[in-house]
Backbone as a ProteinNet text record, in pm:
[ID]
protein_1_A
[PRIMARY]
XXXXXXXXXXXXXXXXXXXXXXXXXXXXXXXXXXXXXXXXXXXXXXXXXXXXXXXXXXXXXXXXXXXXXXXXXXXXXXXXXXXXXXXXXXXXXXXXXXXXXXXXXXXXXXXXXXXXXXXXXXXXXXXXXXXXXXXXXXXXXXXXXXXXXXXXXXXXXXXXXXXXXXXXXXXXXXXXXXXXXXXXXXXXXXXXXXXXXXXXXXXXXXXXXXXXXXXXXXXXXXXXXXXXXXXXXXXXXX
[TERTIARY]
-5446.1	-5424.3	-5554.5	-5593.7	-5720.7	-5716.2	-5821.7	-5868.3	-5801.7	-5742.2	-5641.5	-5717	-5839.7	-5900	-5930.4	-6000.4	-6009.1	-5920	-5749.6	-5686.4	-5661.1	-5610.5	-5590.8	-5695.7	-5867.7	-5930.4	-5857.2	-5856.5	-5845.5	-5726.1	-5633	-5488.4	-5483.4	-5551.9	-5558.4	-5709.9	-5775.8	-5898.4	-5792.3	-5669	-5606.7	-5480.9	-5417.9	-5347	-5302.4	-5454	-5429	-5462.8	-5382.6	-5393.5	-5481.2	-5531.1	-5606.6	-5475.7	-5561.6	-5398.5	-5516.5	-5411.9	-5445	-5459.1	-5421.8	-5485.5	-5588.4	-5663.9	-5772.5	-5912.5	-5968	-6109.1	-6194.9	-6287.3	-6396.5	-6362.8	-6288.9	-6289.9	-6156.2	-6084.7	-6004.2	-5984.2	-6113.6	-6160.5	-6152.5	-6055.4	-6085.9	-6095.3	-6152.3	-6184.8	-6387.1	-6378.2	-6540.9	-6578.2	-6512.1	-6583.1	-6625.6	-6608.3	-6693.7	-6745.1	-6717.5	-6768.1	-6905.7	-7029	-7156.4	-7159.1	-7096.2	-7080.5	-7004.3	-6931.3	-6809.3	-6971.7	-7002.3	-7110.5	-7217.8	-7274.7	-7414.1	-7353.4	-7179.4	-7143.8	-7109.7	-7120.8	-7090.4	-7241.3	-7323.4	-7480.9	-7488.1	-7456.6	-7544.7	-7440.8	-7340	-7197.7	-7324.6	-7366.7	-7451.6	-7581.4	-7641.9	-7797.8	-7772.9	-7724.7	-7699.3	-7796.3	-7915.5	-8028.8	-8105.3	-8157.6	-8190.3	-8131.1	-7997.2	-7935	-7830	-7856.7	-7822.3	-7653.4	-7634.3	-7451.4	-7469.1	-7340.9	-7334.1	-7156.9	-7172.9	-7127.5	-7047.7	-6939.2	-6850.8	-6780.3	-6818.3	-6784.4	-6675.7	-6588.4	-6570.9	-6387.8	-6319.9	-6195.5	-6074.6	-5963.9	-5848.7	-5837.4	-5866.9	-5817	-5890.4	-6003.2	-6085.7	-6170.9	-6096.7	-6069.7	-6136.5	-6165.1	-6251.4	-6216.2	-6021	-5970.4	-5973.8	-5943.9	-5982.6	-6129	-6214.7	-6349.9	-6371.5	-6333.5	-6357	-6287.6	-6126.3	-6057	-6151.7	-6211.1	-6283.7	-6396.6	-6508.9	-6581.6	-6548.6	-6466.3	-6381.8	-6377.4	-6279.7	-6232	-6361.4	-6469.4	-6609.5	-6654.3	-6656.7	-6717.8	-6639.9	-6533.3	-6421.3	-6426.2	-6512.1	-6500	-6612.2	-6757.6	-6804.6	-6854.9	-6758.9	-6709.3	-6788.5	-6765.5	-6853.7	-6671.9	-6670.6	-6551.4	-6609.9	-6435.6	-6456.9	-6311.8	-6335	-6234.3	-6166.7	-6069.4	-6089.4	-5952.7	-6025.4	-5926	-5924.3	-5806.9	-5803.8	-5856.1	-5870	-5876.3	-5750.6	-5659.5	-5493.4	-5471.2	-5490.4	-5440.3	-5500.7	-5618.1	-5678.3	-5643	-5608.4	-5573.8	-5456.2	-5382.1	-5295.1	-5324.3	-5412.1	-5504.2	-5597.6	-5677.9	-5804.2	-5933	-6029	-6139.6	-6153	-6112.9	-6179.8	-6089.1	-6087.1	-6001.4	-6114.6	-6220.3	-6326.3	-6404.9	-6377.3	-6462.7	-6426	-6537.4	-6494.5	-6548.9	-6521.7	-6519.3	-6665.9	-6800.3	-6901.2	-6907.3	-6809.5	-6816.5	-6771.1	-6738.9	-6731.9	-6838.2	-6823.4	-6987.4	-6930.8	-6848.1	-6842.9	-6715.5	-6732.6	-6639.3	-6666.7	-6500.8	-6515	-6433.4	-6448.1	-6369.9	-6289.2	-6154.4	-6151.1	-6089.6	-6157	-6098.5	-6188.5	-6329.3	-6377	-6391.7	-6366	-6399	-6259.8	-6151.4	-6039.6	-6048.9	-6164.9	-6192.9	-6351.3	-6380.8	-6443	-6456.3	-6549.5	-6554.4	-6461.9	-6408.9	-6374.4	-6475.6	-6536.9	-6621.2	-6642.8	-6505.3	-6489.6	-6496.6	-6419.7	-6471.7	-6569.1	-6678.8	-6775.8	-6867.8	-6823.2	-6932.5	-6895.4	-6775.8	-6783.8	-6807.7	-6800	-6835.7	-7016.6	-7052.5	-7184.2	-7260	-7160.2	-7182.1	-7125.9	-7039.8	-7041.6	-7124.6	-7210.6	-7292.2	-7396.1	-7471.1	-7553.4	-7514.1	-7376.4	-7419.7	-7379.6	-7358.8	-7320.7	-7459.4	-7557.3	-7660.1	-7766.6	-7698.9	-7759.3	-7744.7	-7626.1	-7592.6	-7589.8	-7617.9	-7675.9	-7539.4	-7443.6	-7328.2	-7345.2	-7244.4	-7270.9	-7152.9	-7187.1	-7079.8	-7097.5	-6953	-6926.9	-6800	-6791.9	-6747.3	-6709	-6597.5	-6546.7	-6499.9	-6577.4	-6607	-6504.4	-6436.2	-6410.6	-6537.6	-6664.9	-6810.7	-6884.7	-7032.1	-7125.3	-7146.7	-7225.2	-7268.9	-7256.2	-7395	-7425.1	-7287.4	-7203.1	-7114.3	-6974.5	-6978.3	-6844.4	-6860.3	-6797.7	-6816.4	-6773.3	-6934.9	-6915.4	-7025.7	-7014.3	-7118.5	-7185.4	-7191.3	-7270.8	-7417	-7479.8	-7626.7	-7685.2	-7701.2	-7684.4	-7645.3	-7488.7	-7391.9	-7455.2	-7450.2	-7457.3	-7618	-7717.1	-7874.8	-7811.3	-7776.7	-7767	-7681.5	-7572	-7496.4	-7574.7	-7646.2	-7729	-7834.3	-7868.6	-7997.2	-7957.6	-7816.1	-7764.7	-7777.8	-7700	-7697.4	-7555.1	-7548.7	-7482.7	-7398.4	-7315.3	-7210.5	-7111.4	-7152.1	-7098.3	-6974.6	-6849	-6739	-6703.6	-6648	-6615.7	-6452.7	-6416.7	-6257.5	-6224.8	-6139.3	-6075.5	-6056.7	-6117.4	-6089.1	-5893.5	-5855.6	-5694.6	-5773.1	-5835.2	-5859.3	-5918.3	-5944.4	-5993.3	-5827.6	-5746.4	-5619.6	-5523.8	-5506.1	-5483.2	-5505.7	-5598.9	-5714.6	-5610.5	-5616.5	-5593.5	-5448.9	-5391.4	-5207	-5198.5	-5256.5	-5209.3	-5280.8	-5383.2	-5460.1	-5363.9	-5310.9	-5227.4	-5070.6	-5061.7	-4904.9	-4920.3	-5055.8	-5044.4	-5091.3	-5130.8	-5152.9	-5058.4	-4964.9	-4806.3	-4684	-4751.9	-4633.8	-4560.2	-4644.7	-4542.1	-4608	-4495.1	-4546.8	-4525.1	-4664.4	-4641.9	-4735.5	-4629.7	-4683.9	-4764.2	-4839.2	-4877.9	-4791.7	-4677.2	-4607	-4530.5	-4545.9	-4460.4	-4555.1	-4696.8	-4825.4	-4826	-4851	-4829.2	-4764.1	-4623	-4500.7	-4503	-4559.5	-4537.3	-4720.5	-4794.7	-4895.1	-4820.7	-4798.3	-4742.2	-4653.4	-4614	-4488.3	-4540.7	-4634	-4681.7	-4770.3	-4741.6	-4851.1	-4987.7	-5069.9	-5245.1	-5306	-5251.6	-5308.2	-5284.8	-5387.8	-5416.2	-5319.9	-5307.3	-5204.3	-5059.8	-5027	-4897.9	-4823	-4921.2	-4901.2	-4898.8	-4949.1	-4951.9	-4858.4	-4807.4	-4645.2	-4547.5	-4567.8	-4408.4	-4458	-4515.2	-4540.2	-4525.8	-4481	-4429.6	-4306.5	-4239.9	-4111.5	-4036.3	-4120.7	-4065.8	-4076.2	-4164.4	-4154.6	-4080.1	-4035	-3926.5	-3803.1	-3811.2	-3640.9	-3601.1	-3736.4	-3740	-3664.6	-3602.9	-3522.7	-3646.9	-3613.6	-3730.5	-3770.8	-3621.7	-3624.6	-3640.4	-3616.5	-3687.4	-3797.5	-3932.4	-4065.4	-4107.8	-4045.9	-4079.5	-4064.1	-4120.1	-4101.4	-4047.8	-3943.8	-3935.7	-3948.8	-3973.4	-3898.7	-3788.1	-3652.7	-3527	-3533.7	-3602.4	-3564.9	-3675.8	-3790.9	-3862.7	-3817.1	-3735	-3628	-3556.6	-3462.5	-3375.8	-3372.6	-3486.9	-3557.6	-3619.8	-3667.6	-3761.7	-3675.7	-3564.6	-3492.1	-3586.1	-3605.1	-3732.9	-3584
-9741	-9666.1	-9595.9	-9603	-9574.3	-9437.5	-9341.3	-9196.5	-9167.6	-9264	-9184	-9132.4	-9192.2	-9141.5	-8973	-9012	-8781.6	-8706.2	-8785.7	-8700.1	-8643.1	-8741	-8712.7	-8616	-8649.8	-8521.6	-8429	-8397.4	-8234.9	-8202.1	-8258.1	-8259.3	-8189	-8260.9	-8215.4	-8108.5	-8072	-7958.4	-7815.9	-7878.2	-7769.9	-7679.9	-7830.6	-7823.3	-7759.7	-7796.8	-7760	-7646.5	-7583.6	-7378.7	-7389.1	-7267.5	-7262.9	-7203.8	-7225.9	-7131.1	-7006.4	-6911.3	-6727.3	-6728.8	-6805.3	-6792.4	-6897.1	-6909	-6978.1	-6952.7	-6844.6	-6764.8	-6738.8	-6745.2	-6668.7	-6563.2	-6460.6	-6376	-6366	-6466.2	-6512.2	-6643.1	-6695.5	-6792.5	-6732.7	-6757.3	-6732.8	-6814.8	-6762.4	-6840.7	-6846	-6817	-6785.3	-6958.8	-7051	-7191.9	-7197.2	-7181.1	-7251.1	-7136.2	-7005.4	-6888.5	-6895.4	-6917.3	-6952.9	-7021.4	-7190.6	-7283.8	-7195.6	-7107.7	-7057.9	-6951.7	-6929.5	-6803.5	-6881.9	-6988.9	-7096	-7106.9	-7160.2	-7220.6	-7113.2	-7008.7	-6850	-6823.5	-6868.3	-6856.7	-6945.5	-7039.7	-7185.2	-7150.3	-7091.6	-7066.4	-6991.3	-6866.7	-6784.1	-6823.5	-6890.7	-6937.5	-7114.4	-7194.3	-7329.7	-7385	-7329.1	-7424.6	-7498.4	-7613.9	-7688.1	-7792.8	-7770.3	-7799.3	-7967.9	-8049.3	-8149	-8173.8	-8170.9	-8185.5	-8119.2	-8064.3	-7995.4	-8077	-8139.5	-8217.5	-8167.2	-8136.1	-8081	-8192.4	-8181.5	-8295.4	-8213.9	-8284.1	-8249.9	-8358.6	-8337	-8386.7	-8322.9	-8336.2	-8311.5	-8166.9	-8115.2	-7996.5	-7888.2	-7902.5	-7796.1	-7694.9	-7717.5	-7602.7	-7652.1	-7780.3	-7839.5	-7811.1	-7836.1	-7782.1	-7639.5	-7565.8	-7433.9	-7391.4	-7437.1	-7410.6	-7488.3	-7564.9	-7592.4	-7519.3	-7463.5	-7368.5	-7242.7	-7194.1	-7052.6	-7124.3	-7188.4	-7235	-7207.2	-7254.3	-7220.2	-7122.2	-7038	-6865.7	-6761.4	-6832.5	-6735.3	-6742.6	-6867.4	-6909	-6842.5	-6862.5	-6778.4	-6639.1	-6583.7	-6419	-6380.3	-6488.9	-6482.8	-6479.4	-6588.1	-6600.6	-6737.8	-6824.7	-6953.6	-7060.2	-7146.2	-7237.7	-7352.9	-7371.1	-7444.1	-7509.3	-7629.3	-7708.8	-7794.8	-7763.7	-7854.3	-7959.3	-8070.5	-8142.8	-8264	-8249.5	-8400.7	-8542.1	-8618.2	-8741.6	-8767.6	-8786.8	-8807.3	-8829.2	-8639.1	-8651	-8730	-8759.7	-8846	-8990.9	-9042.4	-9167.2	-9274.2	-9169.3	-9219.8	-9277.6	-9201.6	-9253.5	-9307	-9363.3	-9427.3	-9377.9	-9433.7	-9359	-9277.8	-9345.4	-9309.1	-9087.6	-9117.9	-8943.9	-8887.1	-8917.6	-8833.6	-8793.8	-8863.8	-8831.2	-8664	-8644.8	-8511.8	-8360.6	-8396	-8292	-8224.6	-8301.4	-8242.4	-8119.3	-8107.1	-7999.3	-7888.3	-7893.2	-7720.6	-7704.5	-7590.6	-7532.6	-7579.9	-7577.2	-7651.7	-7742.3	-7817.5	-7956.3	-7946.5	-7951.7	-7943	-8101.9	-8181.3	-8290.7	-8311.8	-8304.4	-8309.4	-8436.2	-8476.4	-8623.9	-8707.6	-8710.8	-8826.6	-8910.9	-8940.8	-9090.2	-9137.7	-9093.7	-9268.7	-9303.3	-9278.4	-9439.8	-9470.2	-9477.9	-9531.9	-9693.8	-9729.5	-9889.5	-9989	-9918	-9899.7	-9883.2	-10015.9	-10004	-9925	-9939.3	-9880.8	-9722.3	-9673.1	-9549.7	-9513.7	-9553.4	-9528.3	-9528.2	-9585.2	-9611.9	-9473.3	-9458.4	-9338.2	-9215.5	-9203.1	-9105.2	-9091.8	-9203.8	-9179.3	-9137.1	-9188.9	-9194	-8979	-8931.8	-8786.7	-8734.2	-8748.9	-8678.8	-8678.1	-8828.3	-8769.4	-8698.2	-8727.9	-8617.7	-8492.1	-8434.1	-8327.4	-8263.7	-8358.7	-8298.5	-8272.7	-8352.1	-8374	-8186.9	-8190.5	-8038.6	-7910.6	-7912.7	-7801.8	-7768	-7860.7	-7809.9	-7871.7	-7787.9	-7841	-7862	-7975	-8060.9	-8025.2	-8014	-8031.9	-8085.2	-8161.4	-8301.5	-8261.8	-8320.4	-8327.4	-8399.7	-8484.2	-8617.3	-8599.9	-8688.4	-8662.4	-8693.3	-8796.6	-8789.9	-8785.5	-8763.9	-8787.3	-8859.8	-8887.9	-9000.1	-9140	-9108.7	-9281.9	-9367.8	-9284.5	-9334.5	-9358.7	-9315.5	-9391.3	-9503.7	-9609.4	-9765.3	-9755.1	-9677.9	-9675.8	-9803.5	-9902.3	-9964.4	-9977.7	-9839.4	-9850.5	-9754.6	-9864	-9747.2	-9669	-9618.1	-9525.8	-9403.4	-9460.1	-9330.2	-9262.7	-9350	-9319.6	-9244.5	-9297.5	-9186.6	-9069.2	-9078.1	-8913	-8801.9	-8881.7	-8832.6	-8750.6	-8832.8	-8798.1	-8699.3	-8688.4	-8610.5	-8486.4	-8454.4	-8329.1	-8231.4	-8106.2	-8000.8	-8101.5	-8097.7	-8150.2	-8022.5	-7974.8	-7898.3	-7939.7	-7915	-8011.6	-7881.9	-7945.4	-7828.9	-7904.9	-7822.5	-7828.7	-7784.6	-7875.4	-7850.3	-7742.1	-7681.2	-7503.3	-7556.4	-7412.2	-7418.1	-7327.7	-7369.9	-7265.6	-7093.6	-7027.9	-6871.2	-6871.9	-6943.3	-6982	-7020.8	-7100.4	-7055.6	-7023.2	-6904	-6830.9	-6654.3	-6642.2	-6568.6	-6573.6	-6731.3	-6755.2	-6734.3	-6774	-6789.6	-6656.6	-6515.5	-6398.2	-6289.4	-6372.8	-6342.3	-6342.6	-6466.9	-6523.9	-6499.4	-6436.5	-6368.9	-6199.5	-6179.7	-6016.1	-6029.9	-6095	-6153.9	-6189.1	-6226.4	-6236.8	-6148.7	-6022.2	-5907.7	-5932.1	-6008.7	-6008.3	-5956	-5888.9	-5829.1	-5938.2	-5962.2	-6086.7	-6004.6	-5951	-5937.3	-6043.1	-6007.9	-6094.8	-6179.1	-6147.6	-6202.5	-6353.9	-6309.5	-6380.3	-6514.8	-6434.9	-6546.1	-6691.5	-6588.9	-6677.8	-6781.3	-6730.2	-6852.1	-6967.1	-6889.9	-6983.4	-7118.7	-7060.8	-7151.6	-7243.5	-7190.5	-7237.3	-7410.6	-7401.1	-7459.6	-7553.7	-7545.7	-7565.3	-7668.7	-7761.1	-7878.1	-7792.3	-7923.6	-7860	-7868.8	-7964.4	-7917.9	-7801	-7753.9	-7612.9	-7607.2	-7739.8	-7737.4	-7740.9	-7780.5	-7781.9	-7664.7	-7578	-7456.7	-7345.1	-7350.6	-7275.9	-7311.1	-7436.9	-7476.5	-7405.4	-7357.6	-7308.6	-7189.3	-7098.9	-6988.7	-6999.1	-7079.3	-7084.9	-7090.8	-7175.3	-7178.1	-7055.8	-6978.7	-6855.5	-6764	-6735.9	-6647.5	-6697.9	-6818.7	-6856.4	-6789.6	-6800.2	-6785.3	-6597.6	-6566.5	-6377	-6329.3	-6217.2	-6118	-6012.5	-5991.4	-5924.5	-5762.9	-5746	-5584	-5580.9	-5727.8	-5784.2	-5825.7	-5793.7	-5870.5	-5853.1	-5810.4	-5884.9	-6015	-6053.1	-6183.4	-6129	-6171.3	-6186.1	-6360.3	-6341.7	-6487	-6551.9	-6448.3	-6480.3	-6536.8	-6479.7	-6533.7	-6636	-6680.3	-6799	-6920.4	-6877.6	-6992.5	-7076	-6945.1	-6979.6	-7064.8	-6973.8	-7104.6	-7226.2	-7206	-7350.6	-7475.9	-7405.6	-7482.3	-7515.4	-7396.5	-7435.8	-7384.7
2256.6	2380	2416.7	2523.2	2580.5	2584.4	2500.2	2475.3	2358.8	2267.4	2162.4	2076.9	2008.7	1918.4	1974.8	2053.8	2124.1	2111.1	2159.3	2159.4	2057.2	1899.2	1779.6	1754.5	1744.7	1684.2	1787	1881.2	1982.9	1887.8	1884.2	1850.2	1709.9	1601.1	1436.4	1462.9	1519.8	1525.6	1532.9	1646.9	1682	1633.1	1549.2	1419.5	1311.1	1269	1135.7	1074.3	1040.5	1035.1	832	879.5	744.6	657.7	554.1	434.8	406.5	433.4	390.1	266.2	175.2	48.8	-21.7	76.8	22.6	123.9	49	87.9	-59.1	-8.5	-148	-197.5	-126.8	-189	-348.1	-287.1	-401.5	-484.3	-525.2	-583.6	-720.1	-781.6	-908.7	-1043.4	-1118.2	-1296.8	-1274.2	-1380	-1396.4	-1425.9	-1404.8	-1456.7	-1289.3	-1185.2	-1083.1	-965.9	-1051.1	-920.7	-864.6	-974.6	-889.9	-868	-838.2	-705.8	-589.3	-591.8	-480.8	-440.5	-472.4	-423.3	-373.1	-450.8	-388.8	-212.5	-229.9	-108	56.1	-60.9	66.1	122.4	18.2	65.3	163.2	177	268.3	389.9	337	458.1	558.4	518.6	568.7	667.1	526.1	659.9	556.2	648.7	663.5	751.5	803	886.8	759.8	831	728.4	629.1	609.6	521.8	594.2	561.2	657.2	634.4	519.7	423.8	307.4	349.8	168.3	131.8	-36.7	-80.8	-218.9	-172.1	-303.5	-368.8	-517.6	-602.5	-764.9	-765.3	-876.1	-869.4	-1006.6	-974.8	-893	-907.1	-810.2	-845.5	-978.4	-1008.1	-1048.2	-916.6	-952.6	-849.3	-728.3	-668.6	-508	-497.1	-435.7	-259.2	-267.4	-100.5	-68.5	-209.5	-188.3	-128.7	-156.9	-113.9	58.3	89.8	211.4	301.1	289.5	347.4	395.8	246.2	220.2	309.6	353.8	423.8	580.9	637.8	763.1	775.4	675.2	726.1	705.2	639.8	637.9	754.4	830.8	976.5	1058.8	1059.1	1217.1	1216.3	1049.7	1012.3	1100.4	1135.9	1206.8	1336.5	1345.6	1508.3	1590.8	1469.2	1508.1	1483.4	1518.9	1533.8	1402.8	1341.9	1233.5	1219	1143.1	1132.9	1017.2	942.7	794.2	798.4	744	773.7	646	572.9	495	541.6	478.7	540.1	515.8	430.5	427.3	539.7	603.5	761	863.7	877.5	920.9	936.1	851.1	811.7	865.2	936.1	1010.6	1163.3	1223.7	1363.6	1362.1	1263.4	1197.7	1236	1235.6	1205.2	1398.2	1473	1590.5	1558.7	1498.6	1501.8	1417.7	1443.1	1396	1531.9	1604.1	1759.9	1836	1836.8	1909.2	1779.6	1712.1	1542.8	1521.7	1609.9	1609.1	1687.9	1783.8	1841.2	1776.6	1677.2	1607.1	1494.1	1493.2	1425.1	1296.2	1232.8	1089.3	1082.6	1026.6	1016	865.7	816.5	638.8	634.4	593.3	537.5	382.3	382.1	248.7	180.5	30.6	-15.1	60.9	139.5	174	112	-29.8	-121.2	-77.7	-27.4	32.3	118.8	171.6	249.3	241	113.2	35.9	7.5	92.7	77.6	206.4	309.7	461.6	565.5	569.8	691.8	769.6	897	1002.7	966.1	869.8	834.5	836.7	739.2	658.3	781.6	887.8	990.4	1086.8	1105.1	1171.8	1106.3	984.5	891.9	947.6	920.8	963.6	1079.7	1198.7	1327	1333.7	1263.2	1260.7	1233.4	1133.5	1032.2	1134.8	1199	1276.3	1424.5	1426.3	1557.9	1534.1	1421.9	1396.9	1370.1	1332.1	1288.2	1478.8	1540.6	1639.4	1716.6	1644.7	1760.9	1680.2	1559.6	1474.5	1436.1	1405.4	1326.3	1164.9	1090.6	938	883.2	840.6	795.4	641.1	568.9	403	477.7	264.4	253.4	90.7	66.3	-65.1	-94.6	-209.5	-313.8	-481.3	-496.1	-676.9	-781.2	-675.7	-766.3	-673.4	-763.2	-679.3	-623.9	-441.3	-341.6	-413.6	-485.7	-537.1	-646.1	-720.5	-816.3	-722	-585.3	-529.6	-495.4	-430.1	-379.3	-250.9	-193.3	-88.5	-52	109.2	116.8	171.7	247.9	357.4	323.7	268.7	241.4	321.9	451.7	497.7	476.6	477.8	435.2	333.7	217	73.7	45.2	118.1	129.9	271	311.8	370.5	319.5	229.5	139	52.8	-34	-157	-113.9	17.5	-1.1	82	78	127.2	-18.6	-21.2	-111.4	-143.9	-284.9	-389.1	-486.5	-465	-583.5	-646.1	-772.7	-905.6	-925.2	-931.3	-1006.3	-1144.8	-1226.1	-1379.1	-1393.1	-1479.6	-1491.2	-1530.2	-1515.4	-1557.8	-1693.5	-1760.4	-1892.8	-1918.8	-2015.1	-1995.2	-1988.7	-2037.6	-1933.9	-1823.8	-1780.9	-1633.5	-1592.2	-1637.3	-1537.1	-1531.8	-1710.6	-1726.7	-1585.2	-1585.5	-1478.1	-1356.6	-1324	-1186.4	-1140.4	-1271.3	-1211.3	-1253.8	-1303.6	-1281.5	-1179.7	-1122.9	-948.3	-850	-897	-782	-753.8	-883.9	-867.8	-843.3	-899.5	-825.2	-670.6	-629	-467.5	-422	-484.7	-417.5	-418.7	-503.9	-491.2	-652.5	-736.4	-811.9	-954.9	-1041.8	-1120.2	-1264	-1347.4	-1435.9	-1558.3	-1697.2	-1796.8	-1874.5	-1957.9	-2027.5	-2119.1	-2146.1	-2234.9	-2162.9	-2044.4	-1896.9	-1900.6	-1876.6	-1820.3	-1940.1	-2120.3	-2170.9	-2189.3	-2237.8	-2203.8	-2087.7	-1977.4	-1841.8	-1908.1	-1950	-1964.3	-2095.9	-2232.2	-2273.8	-2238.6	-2102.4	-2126.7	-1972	-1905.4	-1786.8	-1772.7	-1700.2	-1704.5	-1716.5	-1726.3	-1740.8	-1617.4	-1504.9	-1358.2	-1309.9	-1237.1	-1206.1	-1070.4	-1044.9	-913.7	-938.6	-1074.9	-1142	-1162.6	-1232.9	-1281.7	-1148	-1032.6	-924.9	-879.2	-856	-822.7	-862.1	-1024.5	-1074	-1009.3	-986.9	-917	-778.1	-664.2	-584.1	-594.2	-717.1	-720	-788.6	-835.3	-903.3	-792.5	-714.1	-598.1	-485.2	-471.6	-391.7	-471.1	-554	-642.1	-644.4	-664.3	-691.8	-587.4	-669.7	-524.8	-508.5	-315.8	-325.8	-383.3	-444.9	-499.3	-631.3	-691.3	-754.2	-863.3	-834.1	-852.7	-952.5	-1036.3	-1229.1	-1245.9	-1299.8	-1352.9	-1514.3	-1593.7	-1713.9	-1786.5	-1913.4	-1959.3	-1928	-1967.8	-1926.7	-1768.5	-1666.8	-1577	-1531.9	-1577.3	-1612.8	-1607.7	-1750.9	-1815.9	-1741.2	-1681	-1622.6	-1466.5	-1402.4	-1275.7	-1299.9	-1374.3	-1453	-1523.5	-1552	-1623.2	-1795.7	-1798.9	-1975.1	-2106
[MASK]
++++++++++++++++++++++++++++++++++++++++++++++++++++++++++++++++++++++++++++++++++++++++++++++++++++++++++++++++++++++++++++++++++++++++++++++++++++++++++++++++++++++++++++++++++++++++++++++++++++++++++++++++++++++++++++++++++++++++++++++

């Protein structure tokens, strides 16, 4: 349909709401805070800087940081936009048209469509015109440029010769740290005896374990906001 690709970007630019809990200022676990601080720097004075390239696996904080990227920019009062490729993926590549026009364009998961032409070509065809209009693009990889199968050498040298941030998997007090950040950020009160058990018994994704903490603050009354074991147990079904 003739203009669809525009409409989709206007459509998902306009979309997609940031999440309130994902800013720098609540990045937590000491395994990747001076990457979260390198990336508040370049957030700051980004001239020069052609892509900045967040790499690491699924569970290490990688959408959190592009969120926090956005809400540093709008704190400023420059326009920004973050968007999965997931979401993307449904209108194909032409739903990248248009996206240079905000001062930052965060992409997240760009390695699935990895080795997708038509992508890879408009990926490229962004980068330079984003660079064309002094906006800055980050991008989040599970590896570095050269180790995905991507094939468009192009892509893959403008990739590589952007700013590169390497993240490292949470160690358990790193998300230990985080799932009791994140429950006193939610009103809820979590002893240590609580935190343990719940790690204890809790997958090792950092996204697993933040799950049962949605499902425990879904379940809490709001007069409520202890968490005990007993009632752990009993929501969790442990």
């Amino acid at each position: 349909m003739e203009g669809q690709g525009l409409v989709s970007a206007s459509q998902l630019a306009l979309g997609v709401k940031l999440r309130d809990d994902a800013r720098f200022d609540n990045f937590h676990g000491d395994r990747n805070t001076g990457a979260a601080s390198r990336l508040k720097a370049i957030s700051d004075q980004p001239e020069g800087i052609p892509v900045v390239v967040i790499c690491g696996d699924s569970d290490t904080g990688k959408s959190h940081l592009l969120q926090a990227v956005c809400h540093h920019a709008e704190s400023q009062g420059k326009s920004a936009v973050c968007i999965s490729i997931a979401e993307l993926e449904p209108f194909g590549p032409e739903a990248l048209a248009g996206l240079e026009e905000q001062d930052v364009i965060c992409l997240d998961d760009l390695d699935r469509v990895a080795g997708l032409q038509a992508w890879e070509e408009a990926v490229f065809h962004l980068y330079n015109r984003a660079q064309d209009r002094g906006s800055l693009l980050v991008v989040s990889l599970s590896e570095v440029p050269g180790a995905l199968p991507l094939h468009l050498p192009d892509l893959v040298s403008r990739l590589s010769h952007g700013l590169t941030i390497q993240l490292g998997i949470y160690r358990d007090d790193d998300r230990l740290k985080i799932l009791m950040a994140r429950a006193e950020q939610r009103g809820l009160v979590m002893g240590d005896d609580v935190a343990g058990f719940i790690m204890r018994r809790a997958p090792r994704r950092l996204g697993d374990l933040l799950a049962i903490l949605d499902t425990l603050d879904e379940n809490s009354l709001q007069a409520q906001r202890r968490l005990t074991i007993p009632f752990v147990k009993t929501v969790m079904g442990w």
